[in-house]
C-alpha positions as CSV (number, residue, x, y, z in Angstrom):
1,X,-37.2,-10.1,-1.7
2,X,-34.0,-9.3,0.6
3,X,-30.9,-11.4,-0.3
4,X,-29.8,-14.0,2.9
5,X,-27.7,-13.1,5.1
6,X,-26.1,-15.8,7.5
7,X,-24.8,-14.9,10.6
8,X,-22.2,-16.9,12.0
9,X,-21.9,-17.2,15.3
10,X,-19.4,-20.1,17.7
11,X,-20.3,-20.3,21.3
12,X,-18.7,-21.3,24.4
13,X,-19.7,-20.4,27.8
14,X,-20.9,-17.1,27.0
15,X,-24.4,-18.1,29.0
16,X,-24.0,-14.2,30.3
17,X,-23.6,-12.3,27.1
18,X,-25.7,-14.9,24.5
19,X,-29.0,-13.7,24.9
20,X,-27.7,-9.8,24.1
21,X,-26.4,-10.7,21.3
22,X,-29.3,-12.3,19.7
23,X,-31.7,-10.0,20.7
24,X,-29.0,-7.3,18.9
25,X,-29.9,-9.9,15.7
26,X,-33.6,-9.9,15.9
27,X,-33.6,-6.0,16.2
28,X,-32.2,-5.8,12.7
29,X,-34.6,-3.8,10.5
30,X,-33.0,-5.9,7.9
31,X,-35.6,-9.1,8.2
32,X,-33.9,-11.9,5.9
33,X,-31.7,-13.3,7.8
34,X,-30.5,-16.6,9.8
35,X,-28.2,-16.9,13.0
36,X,-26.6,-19.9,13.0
37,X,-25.0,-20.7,16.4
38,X,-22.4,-23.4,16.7
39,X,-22.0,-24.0,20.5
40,X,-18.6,-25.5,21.1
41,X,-19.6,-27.7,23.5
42,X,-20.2,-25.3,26.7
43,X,-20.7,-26.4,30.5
44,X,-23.0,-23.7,31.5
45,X,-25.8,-23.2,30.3
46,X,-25.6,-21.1,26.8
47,X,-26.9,-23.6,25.1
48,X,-30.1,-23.5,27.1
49,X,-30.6,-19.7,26.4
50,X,-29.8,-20.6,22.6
51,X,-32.9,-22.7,22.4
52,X,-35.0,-20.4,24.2
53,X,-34.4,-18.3,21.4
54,X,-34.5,-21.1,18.9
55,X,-38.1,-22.4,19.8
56,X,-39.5,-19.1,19.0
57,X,-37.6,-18.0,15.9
58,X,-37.1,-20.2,13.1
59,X,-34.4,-18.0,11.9
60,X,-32.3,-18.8,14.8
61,X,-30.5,-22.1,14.4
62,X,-28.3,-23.7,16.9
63,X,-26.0,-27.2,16.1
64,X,-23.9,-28.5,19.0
65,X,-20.5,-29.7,18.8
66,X,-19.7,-33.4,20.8
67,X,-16.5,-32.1,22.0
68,X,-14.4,-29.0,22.6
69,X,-12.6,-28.1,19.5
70,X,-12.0,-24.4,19.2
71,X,-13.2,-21.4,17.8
72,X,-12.1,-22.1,14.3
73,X,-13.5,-25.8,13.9
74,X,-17.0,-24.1,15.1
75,X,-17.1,-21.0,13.2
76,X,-15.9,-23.1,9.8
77,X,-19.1,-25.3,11.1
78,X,-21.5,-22.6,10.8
79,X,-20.1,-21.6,7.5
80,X,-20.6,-25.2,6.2
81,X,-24.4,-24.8,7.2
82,X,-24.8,-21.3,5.9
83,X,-27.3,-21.2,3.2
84,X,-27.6,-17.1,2.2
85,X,-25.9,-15.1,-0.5
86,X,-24.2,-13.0,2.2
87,X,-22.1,-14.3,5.0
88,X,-21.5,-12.1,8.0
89,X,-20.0,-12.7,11.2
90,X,-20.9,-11.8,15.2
91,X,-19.1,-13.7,18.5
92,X,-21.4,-14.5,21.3
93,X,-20.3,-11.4,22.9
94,X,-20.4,-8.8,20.7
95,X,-23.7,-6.9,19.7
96,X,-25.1,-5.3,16.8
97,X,-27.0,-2.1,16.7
98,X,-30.3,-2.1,14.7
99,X,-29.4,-1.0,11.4
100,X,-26.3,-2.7,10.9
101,X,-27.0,-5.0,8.2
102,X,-29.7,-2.6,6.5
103,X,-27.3,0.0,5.7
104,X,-24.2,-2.4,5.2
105,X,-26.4,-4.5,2.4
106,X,-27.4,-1.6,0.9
107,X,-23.6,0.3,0.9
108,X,-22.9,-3.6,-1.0
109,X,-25.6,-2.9,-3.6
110,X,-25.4,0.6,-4.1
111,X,-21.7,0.8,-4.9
112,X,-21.5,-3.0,-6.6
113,X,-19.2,-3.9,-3.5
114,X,-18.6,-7.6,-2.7
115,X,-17.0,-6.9,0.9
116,X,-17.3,-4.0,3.3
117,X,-16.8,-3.8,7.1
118,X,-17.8,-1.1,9.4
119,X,-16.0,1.0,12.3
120,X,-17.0,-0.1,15.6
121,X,-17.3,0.8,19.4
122,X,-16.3,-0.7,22.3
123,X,-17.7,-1.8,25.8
124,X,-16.2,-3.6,28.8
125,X,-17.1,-7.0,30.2
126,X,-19.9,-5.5,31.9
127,X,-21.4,-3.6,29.0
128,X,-20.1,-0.3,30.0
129,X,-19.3,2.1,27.3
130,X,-15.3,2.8,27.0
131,X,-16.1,5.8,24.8
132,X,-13.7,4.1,22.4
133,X,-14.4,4.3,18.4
134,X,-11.7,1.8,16.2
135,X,-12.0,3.3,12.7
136,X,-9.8,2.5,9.6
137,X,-8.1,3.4,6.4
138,X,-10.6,4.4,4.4
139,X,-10.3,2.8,1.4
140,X,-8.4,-0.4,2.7
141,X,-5.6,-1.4,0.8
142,X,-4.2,-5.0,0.8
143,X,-0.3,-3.7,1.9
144,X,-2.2,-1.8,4.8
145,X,-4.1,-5.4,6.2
146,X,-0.8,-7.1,5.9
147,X,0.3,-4.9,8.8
148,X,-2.4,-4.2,10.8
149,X,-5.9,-6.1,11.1
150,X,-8.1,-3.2,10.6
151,X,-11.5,-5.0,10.1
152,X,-13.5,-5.8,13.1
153,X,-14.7,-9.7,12.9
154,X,-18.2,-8.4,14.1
155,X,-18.5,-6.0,11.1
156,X,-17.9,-8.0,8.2
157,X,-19.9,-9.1,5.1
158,X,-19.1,-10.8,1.9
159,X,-20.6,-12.1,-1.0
160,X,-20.9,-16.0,-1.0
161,X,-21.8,-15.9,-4.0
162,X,-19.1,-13.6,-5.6
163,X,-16.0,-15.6,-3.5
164,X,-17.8,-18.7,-2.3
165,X,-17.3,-20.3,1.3
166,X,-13.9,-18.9,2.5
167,X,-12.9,-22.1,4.2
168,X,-9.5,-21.8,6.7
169,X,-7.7,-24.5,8.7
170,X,-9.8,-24.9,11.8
171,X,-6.6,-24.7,14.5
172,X,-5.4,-21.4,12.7
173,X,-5.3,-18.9,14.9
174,X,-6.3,-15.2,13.8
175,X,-8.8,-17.1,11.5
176,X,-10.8,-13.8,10.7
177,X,-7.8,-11.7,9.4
178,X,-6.4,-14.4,7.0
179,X,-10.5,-14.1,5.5
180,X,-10.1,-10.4,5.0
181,X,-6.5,-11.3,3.2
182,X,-7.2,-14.1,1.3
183,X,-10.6,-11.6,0.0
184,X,-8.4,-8.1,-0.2
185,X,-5.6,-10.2,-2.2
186,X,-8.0,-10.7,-4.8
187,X,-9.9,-7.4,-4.7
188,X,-6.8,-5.2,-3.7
189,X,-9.2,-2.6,-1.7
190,X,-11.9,-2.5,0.6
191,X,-14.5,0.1,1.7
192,X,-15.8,0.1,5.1
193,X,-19.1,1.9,5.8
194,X,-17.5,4.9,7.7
195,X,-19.8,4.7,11.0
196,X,-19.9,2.9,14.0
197,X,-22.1,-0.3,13.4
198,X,-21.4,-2.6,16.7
199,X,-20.2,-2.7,20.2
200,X,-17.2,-5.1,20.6
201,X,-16.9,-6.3,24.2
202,X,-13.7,-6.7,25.7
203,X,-13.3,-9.0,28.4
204,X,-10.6,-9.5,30.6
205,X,-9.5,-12.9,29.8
206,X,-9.8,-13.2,26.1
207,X,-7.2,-13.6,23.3
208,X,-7.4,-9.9,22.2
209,X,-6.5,-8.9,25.8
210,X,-3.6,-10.7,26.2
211,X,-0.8,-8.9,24.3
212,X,1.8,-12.5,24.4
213,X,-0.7,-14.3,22.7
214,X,-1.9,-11.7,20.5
215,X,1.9,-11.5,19.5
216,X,2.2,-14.8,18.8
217,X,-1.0,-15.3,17.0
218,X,-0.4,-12.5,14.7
219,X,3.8,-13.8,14.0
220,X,2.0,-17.0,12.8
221,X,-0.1,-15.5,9.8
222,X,3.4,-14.2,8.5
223,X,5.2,-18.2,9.5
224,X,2.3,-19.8,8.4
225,X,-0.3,-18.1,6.3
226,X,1.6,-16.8,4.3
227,X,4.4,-19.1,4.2
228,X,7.5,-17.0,5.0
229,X,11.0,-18.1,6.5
230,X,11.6,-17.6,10.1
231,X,14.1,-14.4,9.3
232,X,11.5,-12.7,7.3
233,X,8.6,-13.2,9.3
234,X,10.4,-12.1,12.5
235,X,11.4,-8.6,10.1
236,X,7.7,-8.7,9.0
237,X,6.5,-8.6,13.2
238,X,8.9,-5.4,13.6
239,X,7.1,-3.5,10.9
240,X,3.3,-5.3,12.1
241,X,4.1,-3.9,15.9
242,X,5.2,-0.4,14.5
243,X,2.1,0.1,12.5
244,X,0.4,-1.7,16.2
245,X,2.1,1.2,17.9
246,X,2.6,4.1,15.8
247,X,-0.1,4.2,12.7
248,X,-3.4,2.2,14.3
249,X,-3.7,4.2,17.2
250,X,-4.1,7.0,14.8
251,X,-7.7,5.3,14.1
252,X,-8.8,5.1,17.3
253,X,-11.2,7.7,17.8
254,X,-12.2,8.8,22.1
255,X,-16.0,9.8,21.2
């Protein structure tokens, strides 16, 4: 039989993209799998299209949170409940196309990988195609994820059983790049599967949007992450915004 996978996935207020993304999940034509939804509590009504799903799909699991607390404290939630040999992650906005996991699992297996990510495409709030493809080095070193986040959150898997639950503060910020660090700091390289595997929405008021925040976010991985003085982490931003500026652009593809 199929190894796990778990699916992490945090909500809040997403009642207009939710149901896309699940039905991108249940399209898989890899089967073993389980979607576990941690809805942070939302005011609308995602959590009412959740169960809609839920009712009708056992692999489809939603726990709700009392209180806001963030995207972190949710996604570390869903982790804690995650039960399969694979863990792989997908926000409530994001989407998945059919084969995703099928050919990801077997790029794992067929080159004893315990990590891999995918390129991706992306689509506007709306779901309209930005003819926009965000590749990456190809192998991933370590030195070049220091500088530059270059795996999508919504393309990658790894191997609970080979690393364990990777557990992070729950008020970090940039939670998914200090994973793909604290994983590439022990395996050195990565290998993406060199396709586009998902559509990444953008939406106009998110984190990723916002260049100020993203700044910010991004200065404390080198403050606080990695535990750097102020001098060095501000000399370590200068060469992160360069490689921002000058090298990843490089990698994104108009298709």
């Amino acid at each position: 039989m199929d190894d796990l996978v778990s699916i992490l996935t945090p909500t809040y207020n997403t009642e207009k993209f939710i149901r896309a993304t699940i039905e991108s999940v249940q399209n898989q034509t890899y089967r073993n799998w389980e979607m576990i939804l941690v809805d942070d509590a939302s005011t609308d009504e995602t959590v009412s299209v959740i169960e809609e799903f839920a009712q009708k799909d056992s692999r489809i699991k939603l726990f709700k949170l009392d209180k806001n607390s963030g995207n972190g404290f949710a996604r570390n939630a869903a982790l804690e409940k995650a039960t399969g040999k694979y863990i792989a992650y997908l926000d409530s906005d994001d989407l998945w196309f059919p084969a995703k996991l099928e050919k990801q699992i077997q790029f794992l297996k067929a080159n004893n990988l315990h990590f891999t990510f995918s390129f991706y495409d992306s689509i506007d709030e709306d779901g309209n195609d930005l003819n926009r493809r965000v590749e990456s080095p190809n192998p991933l070193t370590y030195s070049e994820l220091f500088f530059c986040n270059y795996v999508g959150n919504l393309t990658a898997i790894y191997d609970a059983d080979y690393f364990g639950k990777i557990v992070l503060n729950n008020s970090q910020k940039r939670q998914d790049w200090r994973i793909w660090l604290t994983i590439l700091k022990q395996i050195k390289t990565a290998r993406p599967v060199a396709e586009s595997l998902a559509l990444y929405r953008i939406r106009k008021n998110s984190v990723s949007s916002s260049k100020f925040k993203l700044i910010k976010h991004n200065f404390g991985v080198y403050r606080e992450f990695h535990g750097y003085n102020l001098i060095f982490s501000v000399f370590l931003m200068m060469r992160f915004l360069f490689t921002q500026l000058i090298i990843k652009p490089k990698f994104i593809k108009k298709i």
